[in-house]
C-alpha positions in Angstrom: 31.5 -7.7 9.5 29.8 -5.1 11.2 28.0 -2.4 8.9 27.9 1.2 9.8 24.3 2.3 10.6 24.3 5.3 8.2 25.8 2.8 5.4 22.9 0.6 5.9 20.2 3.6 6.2 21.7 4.9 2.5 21.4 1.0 1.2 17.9 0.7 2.4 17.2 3.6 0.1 19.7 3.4 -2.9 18.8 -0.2 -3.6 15.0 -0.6 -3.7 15.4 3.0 -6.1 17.8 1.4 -8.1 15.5 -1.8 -8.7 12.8 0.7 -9.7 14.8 2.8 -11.8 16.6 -0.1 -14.1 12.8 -1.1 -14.3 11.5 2.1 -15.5 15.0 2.8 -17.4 14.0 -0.9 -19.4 10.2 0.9 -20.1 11.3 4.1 -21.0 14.7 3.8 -22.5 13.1 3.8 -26.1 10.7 6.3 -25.3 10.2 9.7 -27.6 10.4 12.1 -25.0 9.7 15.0 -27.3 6.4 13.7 -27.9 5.8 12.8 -24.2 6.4 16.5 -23.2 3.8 17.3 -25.6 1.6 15.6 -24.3 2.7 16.9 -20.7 1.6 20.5 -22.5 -1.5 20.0 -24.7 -2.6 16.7 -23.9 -3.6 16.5 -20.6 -7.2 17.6 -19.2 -5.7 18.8 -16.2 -8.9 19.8 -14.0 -9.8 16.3 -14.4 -6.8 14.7 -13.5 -6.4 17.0 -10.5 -10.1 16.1 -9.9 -8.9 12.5 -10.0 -6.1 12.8 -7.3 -9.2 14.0 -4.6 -10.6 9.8 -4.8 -6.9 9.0 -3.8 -6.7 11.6 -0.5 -10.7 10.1 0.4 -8.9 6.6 0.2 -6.5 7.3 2.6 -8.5 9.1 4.9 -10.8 6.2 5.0 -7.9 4.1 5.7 -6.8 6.1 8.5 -10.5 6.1 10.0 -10.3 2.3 10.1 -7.3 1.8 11.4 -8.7 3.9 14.7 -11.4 1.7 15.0 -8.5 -1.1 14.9 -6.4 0.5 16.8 -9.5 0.9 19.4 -10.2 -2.2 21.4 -6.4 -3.1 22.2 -6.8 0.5 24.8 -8.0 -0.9 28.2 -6.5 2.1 30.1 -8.4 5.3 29.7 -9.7 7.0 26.4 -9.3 6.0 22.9 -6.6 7.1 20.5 -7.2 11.1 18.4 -8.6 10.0 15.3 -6.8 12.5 13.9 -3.6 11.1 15.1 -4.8 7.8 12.8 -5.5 9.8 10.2 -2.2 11.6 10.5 0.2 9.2 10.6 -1.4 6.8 7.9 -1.1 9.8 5.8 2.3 10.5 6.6 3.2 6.8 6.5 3.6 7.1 2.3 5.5 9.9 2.5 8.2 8.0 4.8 8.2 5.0 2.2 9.0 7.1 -0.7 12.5 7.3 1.1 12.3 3.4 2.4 9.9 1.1 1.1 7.8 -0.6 4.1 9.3 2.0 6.9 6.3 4.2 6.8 4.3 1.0 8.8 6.9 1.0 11.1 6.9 4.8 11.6 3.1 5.0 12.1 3.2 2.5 14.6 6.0 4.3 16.2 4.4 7.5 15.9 1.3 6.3 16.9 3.4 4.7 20.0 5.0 8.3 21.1 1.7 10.2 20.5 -1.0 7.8 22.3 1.4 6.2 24.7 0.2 2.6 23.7 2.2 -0.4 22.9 4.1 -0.9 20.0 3.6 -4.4 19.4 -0.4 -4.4 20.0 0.1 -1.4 17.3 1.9 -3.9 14.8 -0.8 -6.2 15.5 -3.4 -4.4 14.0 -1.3 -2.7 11.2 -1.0 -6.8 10.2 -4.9 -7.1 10.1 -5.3 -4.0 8.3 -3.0 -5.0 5.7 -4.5 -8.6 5.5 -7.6 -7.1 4.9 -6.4 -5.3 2.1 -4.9 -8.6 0.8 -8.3 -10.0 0.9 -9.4 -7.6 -1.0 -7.1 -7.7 -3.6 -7.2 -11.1 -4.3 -11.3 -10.8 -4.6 -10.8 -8.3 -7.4 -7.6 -9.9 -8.8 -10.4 -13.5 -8.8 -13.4 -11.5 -10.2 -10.9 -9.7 -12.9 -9.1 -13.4 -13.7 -11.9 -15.2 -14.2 -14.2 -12.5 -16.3 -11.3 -11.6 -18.5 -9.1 -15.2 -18.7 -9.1 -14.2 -22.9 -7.0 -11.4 -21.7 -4.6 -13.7 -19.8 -4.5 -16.4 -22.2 -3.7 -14.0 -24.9 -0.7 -12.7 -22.9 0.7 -15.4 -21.9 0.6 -17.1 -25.5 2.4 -14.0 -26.6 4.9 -14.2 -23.6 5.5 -17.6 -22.9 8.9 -16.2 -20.9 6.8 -15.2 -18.1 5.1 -19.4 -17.2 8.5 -20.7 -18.0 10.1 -18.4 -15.7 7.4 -18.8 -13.3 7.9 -22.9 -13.5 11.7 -22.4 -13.3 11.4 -20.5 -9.9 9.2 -23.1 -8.8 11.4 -25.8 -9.6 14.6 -24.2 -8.3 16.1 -24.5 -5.5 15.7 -21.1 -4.1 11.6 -21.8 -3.9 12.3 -24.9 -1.3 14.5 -22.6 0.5 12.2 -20.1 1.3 9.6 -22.9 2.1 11.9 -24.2 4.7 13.1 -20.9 5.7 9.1 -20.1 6.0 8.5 -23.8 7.8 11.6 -23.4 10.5 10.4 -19.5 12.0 7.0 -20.9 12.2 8.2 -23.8 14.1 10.3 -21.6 16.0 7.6 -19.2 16.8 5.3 -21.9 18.1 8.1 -23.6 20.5 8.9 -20.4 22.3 5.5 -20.0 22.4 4.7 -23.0 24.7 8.1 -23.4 26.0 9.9 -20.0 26.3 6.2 -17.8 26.9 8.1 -15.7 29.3 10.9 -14.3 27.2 10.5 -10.8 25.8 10.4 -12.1 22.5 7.7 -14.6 22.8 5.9 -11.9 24.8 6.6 -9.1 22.2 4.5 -11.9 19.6 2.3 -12.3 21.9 1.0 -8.2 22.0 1.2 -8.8 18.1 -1.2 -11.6 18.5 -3.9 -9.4 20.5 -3.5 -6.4 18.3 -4.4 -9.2 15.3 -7.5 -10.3 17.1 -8.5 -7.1 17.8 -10.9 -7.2 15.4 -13.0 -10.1 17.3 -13.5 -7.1 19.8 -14.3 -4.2 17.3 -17.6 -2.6 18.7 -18.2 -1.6 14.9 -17.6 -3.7 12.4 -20.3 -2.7 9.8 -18.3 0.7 9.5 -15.5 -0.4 9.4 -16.8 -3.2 6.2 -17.9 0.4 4.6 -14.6 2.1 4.9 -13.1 -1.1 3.6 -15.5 -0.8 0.4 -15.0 2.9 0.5 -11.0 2.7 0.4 -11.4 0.3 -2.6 -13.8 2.3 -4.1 -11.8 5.4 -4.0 -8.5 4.0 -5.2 -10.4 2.5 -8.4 -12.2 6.1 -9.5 -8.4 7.4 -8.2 -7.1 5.6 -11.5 -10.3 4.9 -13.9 -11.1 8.7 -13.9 -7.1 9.8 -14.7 -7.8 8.0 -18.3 -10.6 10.6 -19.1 -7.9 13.3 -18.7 -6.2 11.9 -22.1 -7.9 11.5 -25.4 -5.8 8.0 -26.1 -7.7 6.0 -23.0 -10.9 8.1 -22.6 -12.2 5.5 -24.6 -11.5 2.5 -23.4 -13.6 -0.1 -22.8 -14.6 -0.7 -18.5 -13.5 -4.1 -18.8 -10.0 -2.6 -19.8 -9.6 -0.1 -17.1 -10.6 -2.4 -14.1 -8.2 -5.3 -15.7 -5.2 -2.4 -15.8 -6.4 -1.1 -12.3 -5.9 -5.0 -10.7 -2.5 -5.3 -12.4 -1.3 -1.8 -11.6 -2.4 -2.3 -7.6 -0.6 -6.1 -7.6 2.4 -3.3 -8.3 2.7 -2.6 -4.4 4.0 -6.4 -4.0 7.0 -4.9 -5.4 9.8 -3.2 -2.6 10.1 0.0 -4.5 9.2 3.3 -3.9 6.0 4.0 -5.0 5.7 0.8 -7.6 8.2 2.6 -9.6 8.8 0.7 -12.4 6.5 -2.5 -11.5 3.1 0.1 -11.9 4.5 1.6 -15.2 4.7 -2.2 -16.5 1.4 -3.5 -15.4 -0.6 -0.4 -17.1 1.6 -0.5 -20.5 1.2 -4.1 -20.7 -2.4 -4.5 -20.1 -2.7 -1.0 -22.6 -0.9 -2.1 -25.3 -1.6 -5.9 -24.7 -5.7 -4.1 -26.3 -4.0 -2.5 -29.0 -3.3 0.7 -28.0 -0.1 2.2 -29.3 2.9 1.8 -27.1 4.0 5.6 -26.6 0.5 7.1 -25.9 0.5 3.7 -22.6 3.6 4.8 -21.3 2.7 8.8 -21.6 -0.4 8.5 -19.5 1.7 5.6 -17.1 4.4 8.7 -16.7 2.3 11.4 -16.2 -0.5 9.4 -13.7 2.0 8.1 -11.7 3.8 11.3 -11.4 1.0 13.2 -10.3 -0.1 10.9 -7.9 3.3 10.0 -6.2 3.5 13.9 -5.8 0.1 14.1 -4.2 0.4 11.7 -1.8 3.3 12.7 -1.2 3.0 16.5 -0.4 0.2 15.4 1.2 1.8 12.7 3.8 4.3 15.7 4.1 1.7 18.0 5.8 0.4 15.5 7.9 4.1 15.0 9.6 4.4 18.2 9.8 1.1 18.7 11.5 1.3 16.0 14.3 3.8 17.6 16.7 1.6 20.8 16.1 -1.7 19.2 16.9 -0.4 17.2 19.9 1.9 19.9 21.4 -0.4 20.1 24.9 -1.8 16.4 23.9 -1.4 13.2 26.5 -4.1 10.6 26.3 -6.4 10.4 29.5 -5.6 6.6 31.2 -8.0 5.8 34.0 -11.8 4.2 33.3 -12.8 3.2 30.1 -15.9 6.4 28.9 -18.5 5.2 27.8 -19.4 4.4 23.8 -21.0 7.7 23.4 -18.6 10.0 24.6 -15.8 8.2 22.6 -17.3 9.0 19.1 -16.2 12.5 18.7 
């Protein structure tokens, strides 16, 4: 059965929200709301939250700086791509996910694609290396956090012993070995049209993928593109650890608290949701309340932080769509000889 396009547009939105919200409806159902808005009205320290949100807008912007250098070598025709076009459409990429989760890569790659006139697939290419970079980095903090605070884990899982014996049922069940196979058959099926089928549009479509991965290999600057890695890490960490000095119930907790509920709340964008809904909330109320703190003020400050950052980004990824057409209206990229190095730095 065929499914109308709008129907499936609507069901790409309605049911990743509705995961979230039955997740945040579980959190939150028992909640004392009074005493939330409260908080919302005399308990926030507002200029520093605000303060906060600026670490979160320097992340991105470092993330859109390295994606141009990315995005850089796979241009063999003429002059390399407006940084402010990366910057742009990174920035406008989570403000398309908060209606689809995962659409805003596409989008910047497509936007990117209509404004710089380069190919789509070489584009996805090096979206896939900038995300396995993050991964990378991630699991280095996740590894640092899991083995200098395994009491913490111990602990939780001693008081939650649903959580191994669901994770042991999964990887027992049937549905595990299917996705293994499922994994195990497109590889195999990737590598035979490959070598046998290199000429077909699809095997030439992975192919552009492939050199948009490697562009790194060919990356002119690598040591600034390792700082704006750091910098983007740095930026989202002082974008949450600084929000708990805006409320007098986490202002004191301890470092070793803060970066163990930072690594479980940015695991949160595994999760197909807009914005971590939900899957955020739970990782900072666990890892809060798992230290003793009282249950209400954890999910008050998971509310409110999220809240004000979703917004941010969100107004802020706004502007940025709004501002490409304007920016590009007499734009086209110059093809021809490549300049050299030091008139492409500008």
């Amino acid at each position: 059965m065929k499914i109308n396009p709008t129907l499936k547009s609507i069901l790409w939105i309605i049911i990743p929200l509705a995961l979230g919200g039955l997740g945040f409806y579980g959190l939150y159902r028992d909640t004392d709301w009074q005493e939330l808005m409260t908080t919302l009205r005399t308990g926030v320290n507002y200029p520093i939250l605000l303060f906060s949100l600026l670490f979160g807008l320097m992340s991105n912007l470092c993330r859109g700086l390295r994606w141009e250098l990315l995005v850089r070598p796979i241009v063999s025709d003429g002059a390399p791509p407006r940084r402010i076009n990366a910057v742009c459409t990174v920035l406008g990429s989570y403000t398309v996910n908060m209606g689809i989760p995962r659409s805003g890569e596409v989008w910047r790659c497509v936007e990117m694609e209509r404004r710089e006139d380069l190919p789509f697939a070489g584009l996805f290419g090096t979206l896939i290396v900038d995300r396995l970079v993050d991964v990378c980095m991630l699991s280095m903090i996740l590894v640092v956090i899991v083995l200098s605070s395994t009491d913490f884990f111990r602990d939780y899982l001693a008081a939650h012993p649903e959580v191994w014996l669901g994770l042991m049922d999964f990887v027992q069940s049937v549905w595990f070995f299917l996705l293994v196979a499922i994994g195990l058959g497109s590889l195999a099926l990737l590598v035979w049209l490959l070598r046998c089928r290199r000429e077909s549009r699809i095997a030439r479509f992975f192919v552009h993928i492939w050199e948009g991965m490697v562009s790194i290999q060919h990356m002119p600057q690598r040591g600034k593109f390792l700082f704006l890695t750091a910098m983007i890490w740095v930026g989202y960490f002082f974008y949450f650890y600084l929000a708990l000095f805006a409320f007098e119930a986490t202002q004191h907790i301890p470092f070793s608290v803060a970066c163990i509920a930072f690594a479980m709340s940015s695991m949160s964008v595994i999760v197909p949701v807009q914005a971590g809904m939900g899957a955020w909330h739970a990782a900072v109320i666990i890892t809060f309340t798992t230290f003793g703190m009282a249950e209400q003020p954890a999910k008050d400050f998971a509310f409110i932080v999220h809240t004000a950052q979703t917004l941010w980004i969100t107004l802020i990824g706004l502007g940025a769509i709004i501002a490409l057409p304007i920016i590009n209206r007499h734009y086209k990229r110059v093809r021809g000889p490549q300049p050299s190095p030091e008139t492409t730095d500008n």
